[in-house]
C-alpha positions as CSV (number, residue, x, y, z in Angstrom):
1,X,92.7,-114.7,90.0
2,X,96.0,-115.6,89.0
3,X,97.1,-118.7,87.7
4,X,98.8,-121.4,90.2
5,X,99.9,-124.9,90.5
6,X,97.7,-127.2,91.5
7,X,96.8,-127.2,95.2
8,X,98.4,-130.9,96.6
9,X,96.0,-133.0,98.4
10,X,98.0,-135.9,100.7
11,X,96.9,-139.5,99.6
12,X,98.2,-141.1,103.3
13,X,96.3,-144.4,102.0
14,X,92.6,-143.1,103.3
15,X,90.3,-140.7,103.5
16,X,87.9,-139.6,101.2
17,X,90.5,-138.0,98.6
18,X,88.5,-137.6,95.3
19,X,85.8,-135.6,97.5
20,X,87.9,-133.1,98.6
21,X,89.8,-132.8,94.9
22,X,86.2,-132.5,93.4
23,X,85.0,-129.3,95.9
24,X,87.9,-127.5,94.9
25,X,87.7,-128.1,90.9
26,X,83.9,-127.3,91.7
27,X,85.3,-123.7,92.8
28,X,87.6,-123.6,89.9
29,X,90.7,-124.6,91.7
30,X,92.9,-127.0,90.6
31,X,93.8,-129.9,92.8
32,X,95.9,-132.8,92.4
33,X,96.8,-136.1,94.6
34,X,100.1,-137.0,95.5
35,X,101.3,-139.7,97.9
36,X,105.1,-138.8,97.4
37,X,107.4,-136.3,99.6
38,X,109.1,-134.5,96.1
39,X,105.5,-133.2,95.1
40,X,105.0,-132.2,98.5
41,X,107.9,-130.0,99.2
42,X,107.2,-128.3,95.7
43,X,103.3,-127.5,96.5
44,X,102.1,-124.5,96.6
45,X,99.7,-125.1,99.5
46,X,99.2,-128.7,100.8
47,X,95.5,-129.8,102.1
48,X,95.2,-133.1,104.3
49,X,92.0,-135.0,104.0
50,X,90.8,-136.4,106.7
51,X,89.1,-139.8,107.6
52,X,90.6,-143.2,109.2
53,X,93.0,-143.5,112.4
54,X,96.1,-141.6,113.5
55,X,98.4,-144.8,113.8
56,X,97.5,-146.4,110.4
57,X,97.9,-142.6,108.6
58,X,101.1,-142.0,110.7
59,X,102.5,-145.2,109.7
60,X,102.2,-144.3,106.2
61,X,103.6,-140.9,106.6
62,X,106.5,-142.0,108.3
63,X,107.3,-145.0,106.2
64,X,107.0,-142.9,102.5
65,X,108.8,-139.9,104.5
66,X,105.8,-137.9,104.1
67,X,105.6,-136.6,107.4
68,X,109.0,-135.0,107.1
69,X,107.9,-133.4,104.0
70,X,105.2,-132.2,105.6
71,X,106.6,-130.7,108.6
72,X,109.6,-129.1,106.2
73,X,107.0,-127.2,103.7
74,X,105.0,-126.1,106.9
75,X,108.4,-124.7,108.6
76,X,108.9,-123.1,105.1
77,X,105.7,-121.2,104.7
78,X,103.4,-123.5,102.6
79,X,100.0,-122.7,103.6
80,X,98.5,-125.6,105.0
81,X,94.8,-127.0,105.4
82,X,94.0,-130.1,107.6
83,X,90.7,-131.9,107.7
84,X,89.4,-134.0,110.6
85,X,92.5,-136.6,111.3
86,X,94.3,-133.7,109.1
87,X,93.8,-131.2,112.3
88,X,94.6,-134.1,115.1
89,X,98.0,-135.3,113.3
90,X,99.0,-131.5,113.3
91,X,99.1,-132.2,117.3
92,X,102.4,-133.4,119.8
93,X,100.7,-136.7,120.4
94,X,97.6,-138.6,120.7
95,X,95.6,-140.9,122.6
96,X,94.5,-142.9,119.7
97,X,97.2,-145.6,119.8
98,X,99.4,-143.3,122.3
99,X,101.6,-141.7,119.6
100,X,103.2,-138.9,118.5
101,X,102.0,-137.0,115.7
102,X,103.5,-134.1,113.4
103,X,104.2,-131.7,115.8
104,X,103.6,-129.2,114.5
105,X,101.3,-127.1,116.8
106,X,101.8,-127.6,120.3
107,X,99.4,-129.8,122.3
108,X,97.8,-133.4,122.1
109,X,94.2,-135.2,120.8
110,X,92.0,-137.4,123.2
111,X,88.7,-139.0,123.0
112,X,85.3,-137.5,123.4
113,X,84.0,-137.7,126.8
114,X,81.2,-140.3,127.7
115,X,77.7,-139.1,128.0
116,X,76.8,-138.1,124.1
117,X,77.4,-140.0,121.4
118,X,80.6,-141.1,120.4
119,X,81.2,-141.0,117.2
120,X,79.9,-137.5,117.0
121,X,78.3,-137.4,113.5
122,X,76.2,-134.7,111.9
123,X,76.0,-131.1,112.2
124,X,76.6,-128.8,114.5
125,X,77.6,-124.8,115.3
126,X,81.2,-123.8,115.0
127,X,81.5,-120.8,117.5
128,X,84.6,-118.4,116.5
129,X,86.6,-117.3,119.3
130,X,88.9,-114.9,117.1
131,X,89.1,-113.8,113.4
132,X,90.7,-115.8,110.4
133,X,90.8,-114.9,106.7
134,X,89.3,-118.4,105.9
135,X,86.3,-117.6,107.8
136,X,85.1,-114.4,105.5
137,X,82.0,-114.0,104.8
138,X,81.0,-117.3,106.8
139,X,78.6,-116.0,109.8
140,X,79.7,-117.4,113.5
141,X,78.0,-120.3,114.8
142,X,76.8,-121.4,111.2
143,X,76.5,-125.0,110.8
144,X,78.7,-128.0,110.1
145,X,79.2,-131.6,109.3
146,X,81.5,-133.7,112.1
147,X,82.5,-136.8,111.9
148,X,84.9,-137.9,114.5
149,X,85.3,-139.6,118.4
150,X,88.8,-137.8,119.2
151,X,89.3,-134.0,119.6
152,X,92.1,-131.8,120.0
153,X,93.7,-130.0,122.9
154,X,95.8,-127.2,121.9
155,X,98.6,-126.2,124.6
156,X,98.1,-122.2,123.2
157,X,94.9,-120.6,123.6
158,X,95.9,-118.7,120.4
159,X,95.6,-122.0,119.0
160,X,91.9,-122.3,119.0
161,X,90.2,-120.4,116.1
162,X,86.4,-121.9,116.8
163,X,84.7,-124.3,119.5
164,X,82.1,-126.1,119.3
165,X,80.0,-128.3,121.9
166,X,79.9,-132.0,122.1
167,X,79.5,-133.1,125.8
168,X,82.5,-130.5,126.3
169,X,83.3,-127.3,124.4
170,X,86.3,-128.6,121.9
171,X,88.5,-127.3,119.0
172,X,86.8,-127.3,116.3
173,X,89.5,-125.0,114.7
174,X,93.0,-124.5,115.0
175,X,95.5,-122.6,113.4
176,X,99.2,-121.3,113.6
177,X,101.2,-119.4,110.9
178,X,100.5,-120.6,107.6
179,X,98.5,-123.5,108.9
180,X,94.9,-124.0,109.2
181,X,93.0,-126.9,110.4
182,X,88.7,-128.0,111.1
183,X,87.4,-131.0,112.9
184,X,84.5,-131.1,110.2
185,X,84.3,-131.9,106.7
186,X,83.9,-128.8,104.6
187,X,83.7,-130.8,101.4
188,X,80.6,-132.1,103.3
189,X,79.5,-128.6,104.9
190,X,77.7,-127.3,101.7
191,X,78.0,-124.0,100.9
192,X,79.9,-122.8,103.8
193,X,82.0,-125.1,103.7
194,X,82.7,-124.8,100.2
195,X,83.6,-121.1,101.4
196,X,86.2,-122.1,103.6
197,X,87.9,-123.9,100.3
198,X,87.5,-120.9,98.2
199,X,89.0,-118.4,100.9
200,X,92.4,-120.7,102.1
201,X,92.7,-120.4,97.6
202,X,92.0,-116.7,98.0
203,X,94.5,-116.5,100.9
204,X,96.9,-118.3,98.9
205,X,97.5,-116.6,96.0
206,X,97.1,-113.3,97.7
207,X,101.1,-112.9,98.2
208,X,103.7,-112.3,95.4
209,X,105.3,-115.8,96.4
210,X,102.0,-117.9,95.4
211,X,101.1,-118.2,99.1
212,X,100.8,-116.3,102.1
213,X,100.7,-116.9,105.9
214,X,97.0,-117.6,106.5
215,X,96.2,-116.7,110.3
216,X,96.4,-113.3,111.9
C-alpha cells in the first residue's frame, strides 16, 4: 500500500480519541489528533470520533473554526468518516439542544422513541440497504456495538447506507460523496469493525490524489 500522511482524527474536546487512533495504528495506519482547522484542511482523510453531546461538540467546533474546516475539506473531496455524534453532526439540525449542525448531508437527528431502552447500548445487526466499498467483505446484518439515544433522519433515501432496529428501523449508516458515517463504534465492533477502518484506508489511497470519493 502506498505511503500517506497520517489520517486526522478531530479532538472536539470529547470522545474517546486515543481508541480510535489505536484501531487504526493496529491495522498499520497512521493516525494523528488534531484540534486545529490548518491540519484539517491539509488531511488526507479526516475521521470524527464520536461520544458526548451535539451542542457541547458544536460549541467547540464553531468557536476553534473547526466546523468550517470541516465543511470546506468535505466540499473539496476529503474523504470523510464520522462515528456516532460524528454521523449526527454531519445532519441540518438536531433535536439535542435544537441546533444546527454541519450541514453537510441533508436532514435532521431526533431521539429514540419510548418503549426500548434509551440509551441503546450493546450490539445489534446493521442491515445494508445498498452497497458501499467500506462494507467489503463485511456480511449484511453482522453485528455491532451502539451506543447512543438520538438517531438520524436523512431527507434522501440515497442517504441511508444500512438500518438497523431499535423500537423503529433507523440509520445506522449514511453516506454522500466522499463522506461516510455509522451510528456504532467500529473501534468497539471487533473484527468487523476493524474492517470498516481498514477499507475507508483502502478506499483512500486507492486514487492518484491520495483519496477518492468513497460512496457509489
Amino acid at each position: 500500500m502506498p505511503a500517506m500522511e497520517p489520517i486526522v482524527i478531530v479532538d472536539y474536546g470529547a470522545g474517546n480519541l486515543r481508541s480510535v487512533q489505536k484501531a487504526f495504528e493496529h491495522l498499520g495506519h497512521a493516525a494523528a489528533i488534531a484540534d486545529d482547522p490548518d491540519t484539517v484542511a491539509k488531511a488526507p482523510a479526516i475521521v470524527f470520533p464520536g461520544q458526548g453531546a451535539c451542542p457541547p461538540a458544536m460549541a467547540t467546533l464553531n468557536r476553534h473554526g473547526m466546523a468550517d474546516a470541516l465543511r470546506q475539506a468535505v466540499r473539496s473531496g476529503t474523504p470523510f468518516f464520522g462515528v456516532c455524534l460524528g454521523l449526527q453532526l454531519l445532519f441540518d439540525w438536531s433535536e439535542e439542544g435544537d441546533m444546527p449542525g454541519l450541514g453537510i448531508i441533508p436532514g435532521r437527528v431526533v431521539r429514540l422513541p419510548r418503549g426500548p431502552r434509551v440509551p441503546h447500548m450493546g450490539w445489534n445487526e446493521v442491515r445494508l440497504a445498498r452497497s458501499h466499498p467500506v462494507f467489503e467483505g463485511v456480511p449484511d446484518e453482522s453485528l455491532f456495538y451502539f451506543v447512543h439515544s438520538y438517531h438520524a433522519v436523512p431527507s434522501r433515501p440515497e442517504s441511508v447506507v444500512a438500518t438497523t432496529d431499535h423500537g423503529i428501523a433507523f440509520c445506522s449508516v449514511a453516506a454522500r460523496d466522499n463522506v461516510i458515517a455509522t451510528q456504532f463504534h467500529p473501534e468497539k465492533s471487533g473484527p468487523l469493525g476493524l474492517r470498516l477502518y481498514d477499507n475507508f484506508v483502502r478506499c483512500v489511497v486507492s486514487s492518484p490524489r491520495g483519496g477518492t470519493r468513497v460512496s457509489h
